[in-house]
C-alpha positions in Angstrom: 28.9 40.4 -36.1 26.2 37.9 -35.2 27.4 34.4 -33.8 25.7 31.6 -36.7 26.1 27.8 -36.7 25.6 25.6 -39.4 24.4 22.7 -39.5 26.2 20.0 -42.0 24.7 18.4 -44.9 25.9 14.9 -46.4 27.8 17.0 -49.3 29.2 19.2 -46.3 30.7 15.5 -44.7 31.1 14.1 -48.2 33.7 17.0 -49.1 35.6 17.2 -45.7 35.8 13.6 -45.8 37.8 14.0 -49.2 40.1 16.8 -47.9 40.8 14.6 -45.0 41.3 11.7 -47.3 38.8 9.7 -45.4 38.0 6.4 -46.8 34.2 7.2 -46.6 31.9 4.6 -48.2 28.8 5.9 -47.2 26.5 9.6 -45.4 23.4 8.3 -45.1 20.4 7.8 -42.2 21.0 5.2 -39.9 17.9 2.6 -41.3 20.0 2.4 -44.8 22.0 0.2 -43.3 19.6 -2.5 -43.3 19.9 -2.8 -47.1 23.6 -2.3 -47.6 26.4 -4.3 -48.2 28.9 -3.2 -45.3 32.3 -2.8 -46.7 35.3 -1.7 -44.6 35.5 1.5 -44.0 34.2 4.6 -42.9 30.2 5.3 -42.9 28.8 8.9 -41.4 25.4 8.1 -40.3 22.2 10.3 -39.3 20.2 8.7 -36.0 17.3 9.9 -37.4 14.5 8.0 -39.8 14.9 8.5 -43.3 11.7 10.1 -43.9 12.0 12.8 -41.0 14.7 16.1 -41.5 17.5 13.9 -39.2 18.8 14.6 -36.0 22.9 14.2 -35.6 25.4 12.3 -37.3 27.7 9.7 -36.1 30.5 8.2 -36.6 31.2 4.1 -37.6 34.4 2.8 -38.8 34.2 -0.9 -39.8 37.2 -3.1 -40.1 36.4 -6.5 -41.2 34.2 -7.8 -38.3 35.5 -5.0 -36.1 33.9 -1.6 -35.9 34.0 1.4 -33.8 31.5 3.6 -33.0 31.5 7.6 -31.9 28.3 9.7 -31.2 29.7 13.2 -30.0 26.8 13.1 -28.1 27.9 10.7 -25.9 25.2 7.8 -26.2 25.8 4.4 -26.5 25.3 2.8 -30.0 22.0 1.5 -30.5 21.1 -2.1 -31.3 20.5 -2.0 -34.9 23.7 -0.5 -35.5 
C-alpha cells in the first residue's frame, strides 16, 4: 500500500471543527482579517495571500481582547495578525 498525505481544505477544517464542536467563526486566508469583524471565538487561518494556492493553516482563538495563537510550524505570529 502506498503511504499518501492529504492536504486539508477549509470544508476538510470546517467539518472537523463541527465534530469537535468547535466554535469556529471563520477558515479563511490570513489578509481576510483586515475586513472582518473579529468576534470571539475560533478562526483557522491560511498564512498565505488570498490570491496564491496557500501555504499552512493556523490556529487563533480570540477571547474578548485576549487571543492565542498556534502555528504547528512553530513560528511566531506575524504582525498583522
Amino acid at each position: 500500500m502506498e503511504n499518501q498525505t492529504e492536504l486539508l481544505s477549509d470544508v476538510d477544517i470546517r467539518i472537523l471543527a463541527k465534530q469537535f464542536h468547535i466554535n469556529l467563526i471563520d477558515v479563511c486566508f490570513k489578509s481576510k482579517l483586515d475586513n472582518m469583524k473579529i468576534k470571539s471565538g475560533s478562526y483557522v487561518l491560511n498564512m498565505d495571500r488570498d490570491d496564491y494556492q496557500g501555504t499552512h493553516w493556523i490556529c487563533l482563538y480570540v477571547n474578548g481582547k485576549n487571543a492565542v495563537y498556534h502555528d504547528s510550524f512553530g513560528q511566531e505570529a506575524p504582525i498583522e495578525i
